[in-house]
Residue, then its C-alpha position, 0 to 999 in steps of 0.5 A: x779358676x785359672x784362666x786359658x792363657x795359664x791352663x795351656x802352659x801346662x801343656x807345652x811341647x816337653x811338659x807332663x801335666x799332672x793330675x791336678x793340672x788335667x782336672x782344672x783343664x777340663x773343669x775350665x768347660x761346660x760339659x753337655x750334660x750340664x745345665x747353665x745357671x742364667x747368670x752365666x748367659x749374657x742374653x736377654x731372655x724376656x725377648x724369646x717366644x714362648x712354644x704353645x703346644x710346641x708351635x710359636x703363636x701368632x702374637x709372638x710372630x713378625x706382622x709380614x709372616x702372617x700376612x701372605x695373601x693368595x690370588x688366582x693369577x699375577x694379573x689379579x693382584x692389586x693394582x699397588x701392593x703392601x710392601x710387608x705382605x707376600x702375595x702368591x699366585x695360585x696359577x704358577x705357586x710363585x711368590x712376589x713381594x711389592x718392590x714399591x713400583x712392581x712385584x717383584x719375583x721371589x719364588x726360589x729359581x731351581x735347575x730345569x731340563x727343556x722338558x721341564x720347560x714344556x711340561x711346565x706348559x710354555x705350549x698350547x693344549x697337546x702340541x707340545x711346542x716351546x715358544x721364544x715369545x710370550x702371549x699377550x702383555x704379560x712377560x711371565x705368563x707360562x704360556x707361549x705366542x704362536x709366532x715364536x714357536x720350535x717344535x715337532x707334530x708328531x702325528x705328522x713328522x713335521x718340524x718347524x719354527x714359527x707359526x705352521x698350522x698345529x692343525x695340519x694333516x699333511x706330512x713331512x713338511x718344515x717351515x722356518x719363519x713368521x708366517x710360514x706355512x701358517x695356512x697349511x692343511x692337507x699339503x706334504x713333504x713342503x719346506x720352506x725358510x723365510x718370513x711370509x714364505x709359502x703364507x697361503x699354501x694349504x694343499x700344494x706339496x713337495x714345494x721347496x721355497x727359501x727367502x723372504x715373501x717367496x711364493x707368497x700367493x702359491x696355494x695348491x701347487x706342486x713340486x716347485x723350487x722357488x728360491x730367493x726374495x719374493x720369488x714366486x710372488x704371484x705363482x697362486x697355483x703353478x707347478x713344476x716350476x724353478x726360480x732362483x733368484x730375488x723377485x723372479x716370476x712375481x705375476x707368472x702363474x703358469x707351470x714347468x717355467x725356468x727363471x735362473x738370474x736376479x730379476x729373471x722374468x719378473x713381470x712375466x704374466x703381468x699384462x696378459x690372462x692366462x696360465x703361461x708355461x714352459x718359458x725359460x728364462x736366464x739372466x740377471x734384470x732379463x724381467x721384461x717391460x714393467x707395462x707387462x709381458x705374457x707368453x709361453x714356450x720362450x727361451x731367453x738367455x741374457x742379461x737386460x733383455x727387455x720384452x713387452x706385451x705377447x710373447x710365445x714360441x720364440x728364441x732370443x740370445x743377447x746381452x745388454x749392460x743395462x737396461x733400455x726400450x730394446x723390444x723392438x730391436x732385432x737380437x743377436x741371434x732370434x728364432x721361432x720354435x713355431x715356425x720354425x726360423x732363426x736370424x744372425x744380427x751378426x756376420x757369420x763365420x764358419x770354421x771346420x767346413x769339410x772338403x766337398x766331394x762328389x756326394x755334396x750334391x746341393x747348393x747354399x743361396x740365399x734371398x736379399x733379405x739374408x733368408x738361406x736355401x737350398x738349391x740342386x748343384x746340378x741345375x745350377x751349373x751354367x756359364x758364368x755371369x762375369x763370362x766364359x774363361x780365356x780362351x775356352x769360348x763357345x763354340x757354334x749355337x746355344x740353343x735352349x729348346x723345350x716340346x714347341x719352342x726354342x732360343x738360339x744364339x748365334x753370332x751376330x744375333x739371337x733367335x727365340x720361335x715357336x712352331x708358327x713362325x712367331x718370335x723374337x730377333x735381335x741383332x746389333x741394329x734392332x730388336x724385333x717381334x715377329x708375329x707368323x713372319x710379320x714384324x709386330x713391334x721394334x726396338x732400335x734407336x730410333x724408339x720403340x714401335x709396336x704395330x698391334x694393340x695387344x703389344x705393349x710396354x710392361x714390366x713384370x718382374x718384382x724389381x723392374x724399374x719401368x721406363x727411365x730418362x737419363x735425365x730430368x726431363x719435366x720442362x719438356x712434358x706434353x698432355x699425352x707424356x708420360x711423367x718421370x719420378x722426379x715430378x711424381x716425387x714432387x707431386x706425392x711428397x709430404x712437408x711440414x710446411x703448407x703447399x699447392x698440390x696444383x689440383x682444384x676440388x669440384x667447387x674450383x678451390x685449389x688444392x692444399x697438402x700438409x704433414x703434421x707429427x705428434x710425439x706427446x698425445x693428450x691423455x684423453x686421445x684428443x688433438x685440437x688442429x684448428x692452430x695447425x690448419x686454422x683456414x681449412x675448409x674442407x677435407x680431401x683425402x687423409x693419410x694417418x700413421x700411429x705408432x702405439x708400442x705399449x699396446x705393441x702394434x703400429x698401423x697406418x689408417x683411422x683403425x686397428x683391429x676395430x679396437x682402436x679407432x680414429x675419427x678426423x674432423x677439421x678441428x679435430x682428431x680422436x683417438x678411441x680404444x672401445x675395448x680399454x674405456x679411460x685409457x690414457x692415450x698419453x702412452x701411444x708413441x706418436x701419431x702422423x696425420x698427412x691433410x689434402x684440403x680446400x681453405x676458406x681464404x680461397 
């Protein structure tokens, strides 16, 4: 038989093969119907498996097919696996073969749909949720953790990422974060985003919260808006209230309460019991003083305004570049929404004022302490203090006159009487008191003379100054003077240094005084005084000052209230707060204690 090379010569572009070339073209193959002689088969055929009733037996089969061993689930597989066995877990129908180390997964992966997914059972029970985490230990269990879980309840259109309550009734809410709303039960129409927000809420409803740990503690209340980190901490069962910002109302737990600003009102609540409601507060690090602050119906607008203790019903604008221990400061402008008062630190300017006509009928005055009023235009007109006018005199008498009495100022002299011919007579020589016509006391340079016991000197009005020398006069004092400031100064002055008084006890002892002043008080409101008053032998008369700002309050004497208590001996002074047992009297700012006493030296 001619080979291939030389059969295809016969068909080359021009050539008419003939009949005898096309015959040996096609007997050059094996046609299907044709059966091929072994020895023309290059195999070895003593290595084949014989078919018994069609099916290859056993023995003819590789030992690993065989050997496919069924288990309940992965994590009942032998602890170290036979690398020519497959082993299948019941479970999930997956395959896994023993690498040498792990099992490693040799089920054939297909194409799935994210309802696959669920349907597979990455849920628990019903729920129909998918998670992003698995249960447990084992990385491929089918089912999912809690924690990581996205889905939809249906039955009550809430939608979620993380762990809400599955178990929840309430409906419409969304939560957003690991320990979100995982405590929910009846509560609806709730959303909420970020870790640990909303973690105790099961009733409270229509609440918007949005940051890390944000109302952390709020359970049943309402309609809140609470964003930022930790804001609304401690809020347990407030509504109607609005916070924005990081750690704003951390321990307020009131309603109706504004906090706009980072830190606004953050330790408000802190310190005082009570719901406190209705503040509003706006301004970043305007938190209040960590010691604590509580009140309610409160405006404060500025930033690093710091307040302590209780605080209601008042009305502060400031603004502060840091924060500092202003609480005791007056501010910019402060008001009182009970009592109904406002205050400038400030100098004011008006601008736009109107003309003034003849319907402006009252007067704007005001007291030393810049407190303003009211007065009637017409009962203020007068003579001018600074005088009358040049050339516009008064012309004849002034006389002021009532139903018995009259004054009248004429020239060269000035009258007052009354119907029994009593009265008062000055001219430029004397002032005289005339009592039914009698001279009763005179007032000339020759001194002061009073005729009747019942006249005497006094001095009534709120500023009078009493009687006063031009100069100091003490040298010249008598048993029966009267003494001059200089000498009472002298004689009520308080020092640090020790001093005679120039008085004597009853036993004859003369008389000590000294000042002492503490600005760091022991914790344990104990002040030893025998290295500042080492002779004292008895105690005379005590003046005491204290000035206790974290309990905002600042008195004179040995109480408080009778909350707090001083008690002086000669070695010692204590400080007692019977309503805070174990408190640390270190807090208190600083303490004044002025000593009259007698000495054992003497």
């Amino acid at each position: 038989m001619k080979s291939k090379q030389e059969i295809k010569q016969y068909f080359e572009n021009g050539d008419i093969p003939n009949q005898e070339q096309f015959w040996e073209w096609q007997d050059s193959y094996w046609h299907k119907d044709d059966k091929i002689p072994t020895d023309k088969i290059d195999y070895d055929f003593s290595k084949k498996a014989d078919l018994v009733n069609g099916k290859v037996p056993a023995s003819q089969l590789p030992s690993y097919v065989d050997d496919v061993l069924e288990f309940a689930n992965l994590a009942a597989f032998p602890a170290t696996g036979e690398e020519s066995k497959i082993y299948i877990a019941l479970d999930t129908n997956q395959l896994y073969r023993w690498s040498g180390s792990v099992y490693a997964n040799i089920s054939q992966s297909k194409v799935e749909y994210l309802r696959d997914i669920v349907d597979r059972g990455n849920y628990v029970g019903p729920k129909r949720w998918l998670s992003f985490l698995y249960a447990g230990t084992d990385p491929n269990t089918s089912e999912g953790d809690r924690a990581g879980a996205i889905g939809v309840k249906s039955s009550t259109y809430s939608f979620f990422f993380g762990n809400m309550n599955p178990d929840h009734t309430g409906v419409y809410n969304t939560s957003y974060g690991y320990n979100s709303l995982p405590n929910l039960t009846t509560g609806q129409y709730n959303t909420v985003a970020g870790h640990f927000s909303g973690r105790d809420l099961t009733t409270g409803g229509a609440n918007t919260i949005m940051g890390a740990e944000s109302a952390i503690g709020l359970t049943t209340g309402n309609d809140n808006t609470l964003i930022g980190v930790s804001s609304g901490y401690g809020l347990k069962t407030g509504s109607g209230n609005t916070f924005l910002g990081k750690w704003t109302g951390c321990f307020i737990a009131g309603a109706n309460n504004t906090f706009l600003g980072y830190q606004a009102g953050q330790f408000w609540g802190k310190g005082g019991s009570g719901l406190w409601s209705s503040n509003i507060v706006i301004g970043g690090g305007t938190s209040g003083h960590t010691n604590g602050i509580w009140g309610e119906n409160n405006v404060i607008i500025g930033s690093n305004i710091e307040l302590i203790g209780n605080n209601s019903n008042r009305f502060i604008i400031n603004n502060f570049l840091s924060k500092a221990n202003r609480w005791y400061e007056t501010h910019f402008i402060e008001g009182n929404f009970a009592d109904k008062w406002l205050r400038f630190d400030t100098s004011l300017q008006v601008l736009r004022l109107p003309q003034a006509d003849s319907t402006f009928t009252r007067n704007l005055v005001s007291k030393p302490d810049g407190t303003f009023g009211w007065e009637d235009k017409a009962n203020s007109e007068c003579i001018p203090l600074t005088g009358t006018e040049a050339n516009k005199p008064v012309t004849g008498d002034i006389l002021i006159k009532n139903s018995t009495n009259y004054t009248m100022l004429s020239s060269g002299y000035t009258f007052c009487a009354d119907a029994s011919d009593s009265g008062v007579l000055m001219d430029t020589t004397s002032l005289q008191f005339t009592d039914a016509g009698s001279m009763a006391a005179n007032v000339s340079k020759e001194g002061i003379t009073t005729q009747k016991s019942d006249y005497l000197i006094t001095c009534n009005g709120s500023e009078a100054r009493g009687l006063s020398g031009a100069s100091d006069y003490t040298p010249n004092l008598q048993k029966l003077d009267y003494v001059q400031k200089l000498y009472v100064d002298k004689k009520l002055s308080r020092s640090t240094n020790e001093e005679v008084t120039g008085g004597t006890w009853i036993d004859g002892k003369p008389i000590y005084k000294k000042t002492v002043f503490f600005d760091s008080i022991p914790s344990n409101g104990e002040i030893d005084l025998r290295t500042l008053f080492p002779d004292m032998k008895a105690i005379i008369s005590n003046q005491m000052y204290t000035e206790w700002y974290a309990m905002d309050i600042a008195f004179a004497g040995n109480q408080w209230r009778s909350q707090a208590f001083i008690t002086l001996q000669p070695d010692m002074v204590k400080i007692e707060d019977i309503k805070n047992p174990g408190y640390d009297y270190s807090l208190i700012d600083s303490f004044t204690l002025s000593l009259e006493y007698t000495k054992t030296t003497d």
